[in-house]
C-alpha positions as CSV (number, residue, x, y, z in Angstrom):
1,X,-13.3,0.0,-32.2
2,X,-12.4,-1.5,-28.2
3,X,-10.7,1.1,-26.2
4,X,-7.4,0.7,-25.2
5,X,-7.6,-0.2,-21.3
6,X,-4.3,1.7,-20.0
7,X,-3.5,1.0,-16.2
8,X,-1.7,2.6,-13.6
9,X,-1.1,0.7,-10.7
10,X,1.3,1.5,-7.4
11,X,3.4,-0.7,-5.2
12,X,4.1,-0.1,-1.4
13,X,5.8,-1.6,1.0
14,X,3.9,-2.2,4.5
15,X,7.1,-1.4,6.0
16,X,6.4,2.1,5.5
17,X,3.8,1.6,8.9
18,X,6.6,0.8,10.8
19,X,7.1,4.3,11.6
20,X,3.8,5.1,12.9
21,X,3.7,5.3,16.6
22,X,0.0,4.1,16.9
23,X,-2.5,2.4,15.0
24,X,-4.5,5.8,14.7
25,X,-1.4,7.4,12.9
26,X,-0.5,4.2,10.7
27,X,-4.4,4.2,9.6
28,X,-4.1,8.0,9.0
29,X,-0.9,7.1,6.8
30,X,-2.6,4.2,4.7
31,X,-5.4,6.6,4.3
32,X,-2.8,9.3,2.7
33,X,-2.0,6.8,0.4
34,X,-5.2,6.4,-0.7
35,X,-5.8,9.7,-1.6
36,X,-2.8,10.2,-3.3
37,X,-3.6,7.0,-5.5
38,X,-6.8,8.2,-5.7
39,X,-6.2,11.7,-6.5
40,X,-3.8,10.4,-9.5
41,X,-6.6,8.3,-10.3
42,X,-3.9,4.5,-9.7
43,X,-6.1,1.9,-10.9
44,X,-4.5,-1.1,-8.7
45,X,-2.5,-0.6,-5.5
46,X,-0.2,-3.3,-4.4
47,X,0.7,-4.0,-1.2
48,X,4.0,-5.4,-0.8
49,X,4.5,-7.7,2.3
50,X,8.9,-6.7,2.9
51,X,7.7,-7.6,7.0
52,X,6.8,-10.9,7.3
53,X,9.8,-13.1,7.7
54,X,11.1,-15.7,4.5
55,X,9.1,-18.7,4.2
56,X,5.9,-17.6,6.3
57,X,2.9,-18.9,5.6
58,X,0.5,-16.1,5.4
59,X,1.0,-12.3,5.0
60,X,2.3,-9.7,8.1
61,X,-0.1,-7.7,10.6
62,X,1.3,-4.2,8.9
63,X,0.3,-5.6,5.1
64,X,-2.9,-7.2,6.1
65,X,-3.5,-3.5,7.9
66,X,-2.7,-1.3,5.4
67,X,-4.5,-3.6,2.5
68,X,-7.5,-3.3,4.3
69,X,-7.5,0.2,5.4
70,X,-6.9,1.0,1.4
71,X,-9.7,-1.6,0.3
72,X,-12.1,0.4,3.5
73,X,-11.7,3.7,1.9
74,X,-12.0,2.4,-1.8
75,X,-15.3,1.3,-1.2
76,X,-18.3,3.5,-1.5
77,X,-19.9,4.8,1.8
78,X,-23.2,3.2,1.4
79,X,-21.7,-0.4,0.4
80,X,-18.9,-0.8,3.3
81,X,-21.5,-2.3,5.4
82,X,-22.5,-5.2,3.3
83,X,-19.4,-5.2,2.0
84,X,-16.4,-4.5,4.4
85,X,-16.2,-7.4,7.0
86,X,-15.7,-5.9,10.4
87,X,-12.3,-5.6,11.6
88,X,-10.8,-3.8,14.6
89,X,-8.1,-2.8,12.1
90,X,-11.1,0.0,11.2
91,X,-11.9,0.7,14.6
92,X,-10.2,4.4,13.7
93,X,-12.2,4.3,10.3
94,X,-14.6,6.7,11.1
95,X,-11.2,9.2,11.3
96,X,-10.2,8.8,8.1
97,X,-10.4,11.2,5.4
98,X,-13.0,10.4,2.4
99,X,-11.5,10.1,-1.0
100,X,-14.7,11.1,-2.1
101,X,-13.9,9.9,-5.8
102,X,-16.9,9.7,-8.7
103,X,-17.7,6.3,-8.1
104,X,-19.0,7.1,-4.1
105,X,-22.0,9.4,-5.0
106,X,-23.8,10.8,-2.4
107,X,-27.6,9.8,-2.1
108,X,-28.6,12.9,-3.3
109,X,-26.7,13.0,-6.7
110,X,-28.5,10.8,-10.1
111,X,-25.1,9.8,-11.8
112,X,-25.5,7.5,-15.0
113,X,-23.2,4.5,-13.0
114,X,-23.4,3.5,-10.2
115,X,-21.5,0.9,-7.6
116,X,-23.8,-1.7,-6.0
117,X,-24.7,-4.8,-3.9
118,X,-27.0,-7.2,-4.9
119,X,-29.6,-7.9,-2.1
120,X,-32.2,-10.0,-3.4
121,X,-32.3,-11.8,-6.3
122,X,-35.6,-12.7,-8.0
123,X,-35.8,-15.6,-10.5
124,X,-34.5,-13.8,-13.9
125,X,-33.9,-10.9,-11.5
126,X,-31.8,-8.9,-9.4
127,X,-32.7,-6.4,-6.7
128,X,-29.0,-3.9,-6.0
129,X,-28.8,-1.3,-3.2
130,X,-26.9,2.0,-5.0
131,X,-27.3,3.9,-2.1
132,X,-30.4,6.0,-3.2
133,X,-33.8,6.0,-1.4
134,X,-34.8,2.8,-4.0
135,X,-32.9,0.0,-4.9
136,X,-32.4,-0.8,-8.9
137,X,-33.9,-3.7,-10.6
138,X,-31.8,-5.5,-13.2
139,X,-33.1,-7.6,-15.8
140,X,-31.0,-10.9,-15.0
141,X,-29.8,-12.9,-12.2
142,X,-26.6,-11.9,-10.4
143,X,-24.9,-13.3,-7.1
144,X,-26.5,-12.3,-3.9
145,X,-23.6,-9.8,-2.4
146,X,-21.5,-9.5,-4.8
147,X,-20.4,-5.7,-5.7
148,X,-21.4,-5.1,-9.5
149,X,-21.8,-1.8,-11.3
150,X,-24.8,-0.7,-13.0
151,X,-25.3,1.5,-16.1
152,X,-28.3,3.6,-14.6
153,X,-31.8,4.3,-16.8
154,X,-33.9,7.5,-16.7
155,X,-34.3,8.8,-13.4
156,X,-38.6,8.0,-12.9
157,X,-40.5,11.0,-12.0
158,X,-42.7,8.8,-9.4
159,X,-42.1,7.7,-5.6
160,X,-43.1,3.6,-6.0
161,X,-41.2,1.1,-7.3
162,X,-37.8,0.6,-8.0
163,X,-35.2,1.9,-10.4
164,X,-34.4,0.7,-13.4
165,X,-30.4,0.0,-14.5
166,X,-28.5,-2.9,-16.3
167,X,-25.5,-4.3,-15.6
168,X,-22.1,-2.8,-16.9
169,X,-18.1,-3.4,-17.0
170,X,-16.3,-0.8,-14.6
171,X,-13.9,0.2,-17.0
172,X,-17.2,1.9,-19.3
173,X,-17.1,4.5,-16.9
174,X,-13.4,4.6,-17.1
175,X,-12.4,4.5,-20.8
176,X,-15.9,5.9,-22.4
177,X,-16.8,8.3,-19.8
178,X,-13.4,9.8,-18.9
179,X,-14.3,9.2,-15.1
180,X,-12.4,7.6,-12.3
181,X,-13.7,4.6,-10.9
182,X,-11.6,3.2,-8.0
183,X,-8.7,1.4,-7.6
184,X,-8.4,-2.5,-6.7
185,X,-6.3,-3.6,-3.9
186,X,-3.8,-7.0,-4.0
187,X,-1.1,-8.1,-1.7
188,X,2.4,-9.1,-2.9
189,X,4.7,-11.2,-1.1
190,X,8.0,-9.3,-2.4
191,X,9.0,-7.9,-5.3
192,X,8.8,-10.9,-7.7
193,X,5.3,-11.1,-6.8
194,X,4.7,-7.7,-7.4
195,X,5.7,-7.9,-10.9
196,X,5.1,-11.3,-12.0
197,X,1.4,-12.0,-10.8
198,X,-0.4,-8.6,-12.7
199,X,-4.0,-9.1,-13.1
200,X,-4.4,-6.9,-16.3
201,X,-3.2,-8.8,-19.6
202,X,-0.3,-9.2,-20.6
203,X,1.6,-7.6,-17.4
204,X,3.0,-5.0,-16.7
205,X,5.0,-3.5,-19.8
206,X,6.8,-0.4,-18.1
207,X,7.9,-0.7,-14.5
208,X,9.4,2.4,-12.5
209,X,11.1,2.1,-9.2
210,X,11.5,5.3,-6.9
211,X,15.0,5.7,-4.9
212,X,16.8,8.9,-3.5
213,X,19.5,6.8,-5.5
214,X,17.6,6.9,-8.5
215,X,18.5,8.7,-11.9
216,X,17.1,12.5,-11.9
217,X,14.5,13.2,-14.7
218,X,13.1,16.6,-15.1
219,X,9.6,17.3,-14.5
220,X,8.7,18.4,-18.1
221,X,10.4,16.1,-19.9
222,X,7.9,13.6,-22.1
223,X,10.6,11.0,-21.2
224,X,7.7,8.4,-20.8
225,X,7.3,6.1,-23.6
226,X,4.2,4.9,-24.8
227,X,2.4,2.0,-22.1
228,X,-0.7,0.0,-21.4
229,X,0.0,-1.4,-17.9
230,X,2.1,1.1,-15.8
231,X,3.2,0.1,-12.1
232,X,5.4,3.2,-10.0
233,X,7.0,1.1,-7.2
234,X,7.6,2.6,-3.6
235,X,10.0,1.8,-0.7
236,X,9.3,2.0,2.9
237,X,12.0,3.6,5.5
238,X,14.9,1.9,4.4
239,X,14.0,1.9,0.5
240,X,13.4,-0.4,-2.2
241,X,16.6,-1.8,-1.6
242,X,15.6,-3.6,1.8
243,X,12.4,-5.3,-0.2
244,X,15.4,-5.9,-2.8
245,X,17.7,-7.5,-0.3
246,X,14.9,-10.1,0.8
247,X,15.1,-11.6,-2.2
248,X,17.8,-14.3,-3.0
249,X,17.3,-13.9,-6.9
250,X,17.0,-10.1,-6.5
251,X,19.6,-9.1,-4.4
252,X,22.6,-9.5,-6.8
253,X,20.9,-7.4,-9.4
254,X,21.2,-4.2,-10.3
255,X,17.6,-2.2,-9.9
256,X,17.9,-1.3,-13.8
257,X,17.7,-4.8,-14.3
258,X,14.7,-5.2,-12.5
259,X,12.6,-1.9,-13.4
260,X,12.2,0.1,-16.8
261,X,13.5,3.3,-15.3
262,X,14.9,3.8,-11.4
263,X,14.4,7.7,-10.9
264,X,14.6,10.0,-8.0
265,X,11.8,12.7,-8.2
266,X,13.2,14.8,-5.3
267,X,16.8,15.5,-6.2
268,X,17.1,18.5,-4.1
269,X,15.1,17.9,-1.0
270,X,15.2,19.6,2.1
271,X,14.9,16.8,5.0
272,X,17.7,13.9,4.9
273,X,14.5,11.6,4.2
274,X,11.1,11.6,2.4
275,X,8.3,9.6,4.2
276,X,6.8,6.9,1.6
277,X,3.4,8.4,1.7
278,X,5.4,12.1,0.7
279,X,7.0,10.5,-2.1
280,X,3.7,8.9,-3.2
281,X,2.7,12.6,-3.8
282,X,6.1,13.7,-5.1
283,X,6.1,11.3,-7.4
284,X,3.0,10.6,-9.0
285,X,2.2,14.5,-8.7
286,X,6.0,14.4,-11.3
287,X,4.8,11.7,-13.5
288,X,1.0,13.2,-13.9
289,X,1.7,14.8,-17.4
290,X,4.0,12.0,-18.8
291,X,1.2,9.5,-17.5
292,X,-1.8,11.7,-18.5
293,X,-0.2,12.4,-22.0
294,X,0.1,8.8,-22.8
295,X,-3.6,8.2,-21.6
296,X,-5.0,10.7,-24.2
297,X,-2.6,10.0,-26.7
């Protein structure tokens, strides 16, 4: 019987970089993000453009910025230089923390799948770098450079001649193997985008916005029904509201007309405002049971 593939996936607006007072910090910030989606184990992140002015052609400096900070850190050590173009948006990159998730072994560490590059490729063949001391050999022709992930064979006993490993879906390592493998990163133009251009089937089918205007739910409630593609949406400094606002066919709404469930996970906080990358924390670190119950049910 196929697995079913349940997804969690965030939203975030780049406006919540407008608050960083240097590049160092708003890389630092985008790299909190990260972990936090990667500690929760977020299968998508989406970047929500609520900077660039209406009608512009391509995407703001603080979405572009933060998208590729997240993609940077997602990517496994010993792939980000074939794979990461360089960017002075990374110039702090060597700062940032690791989210040192299963799918970025180290070199020392045999792991039954692996994240690779393809390097060569050899008629019916492909040569992929996994980041060990010899590349893997798989049995049929891939694109040169493309990222692919291998299903790994026995580890061989002797020094010459590469490894063997064949190719494999990353959700196998996801669904049959219980592990985390990464999120992916996409940039949305605004909240309509956000929702409407999903790249799991079928869309998303429960959508929850966060607001301090939000309705309270209590922690241990299993208030969370039943989902196979989940997205938790974040504002930046002045809310969901402002992303809200930018939109001529949103703005009139009300947000429970727009999302499943509009909840405030910090009722009773202590500061007149919660940055967005604290209520990433809050939030997800809230919904962890309700998610992680409807994962294993």
């Amino acid at each position: 019987m196929a697995l079913r593939r349940r997804t969690v996936s965030v939203g975030v607006c780049a406006s919540a970089l407008e608050n960083a007072q240097s590049e160092l910090l708003a890389a630092l910030l985008a790299a909190q993000v990260a972990r936090a989606c990667a500690v929760f184990r977020a299968d998508e992140v989406v970047v929500v453009d609520d900077v660039a002015p209406a009608g512009a052609a391509g995407f703001s400096r603080a979405a572009a910025f933060f998208a590729r900070v997240l993609q940077y850190m997602e990517t496994p050590q010993y792939l980000r230089r074939a794979l990461v173009a360089h960017s002075p948006d990374l110039k702090h990159a060597g700062l940032l923390p690791p989210l040192n998730a299963p799918h970025q072994p180290l070199a020392s560490e045999w792991t039954p799948y692996r994240e690779g590059v393809v390097t060569e490729v050899r008629g019916a063949q492909s040569v992929v770098d996994v980041g060990l001391q010899r590349p893997v050999l798989v049995p049929e022709p891939l694109r040169a450079g493309a990222r692919v992930t291998l299903k790994m064979g026995k580890r061989q006993g002797h020094a010459d001649g590469p490894f063997e490993g064949s190719l494999s879906s990353p959700d196998v390592p996801r669904e049959r193997e219980g592990e985390y493998w990464g999120y992916v990163v996409r940039l949305a133009r605004g909240v309509e985008d956000m929702l409407g251009n999903c790249p799991f089937q079928g869309g998303y089918d429960y959508v929850i916005g966060t607001s301090e205007r939000g309705e309270v739910r209590k922690a241990g409630d299993p208030w969370l029904p039943d989902f196979t593609h989940l997205l938790v949406a974040f504002g930046g400094p002045e809310g969901l509201e402002r992303v809200h606002n930018q939109s001529q066919a949103l703005r009139t709404k009300r947000p429970e007309d727009i999302y499943s469930a509009y909840i405030n996970t910090c009722p009773a906080q202590g500061s007149r405002t919660i940055r967005t990358e604290e209520a990433i924390t809050i939030s997800l670190g809230q919904l962890s049971d309700n998610i992680d119950r409807v994962r294993q049910s």
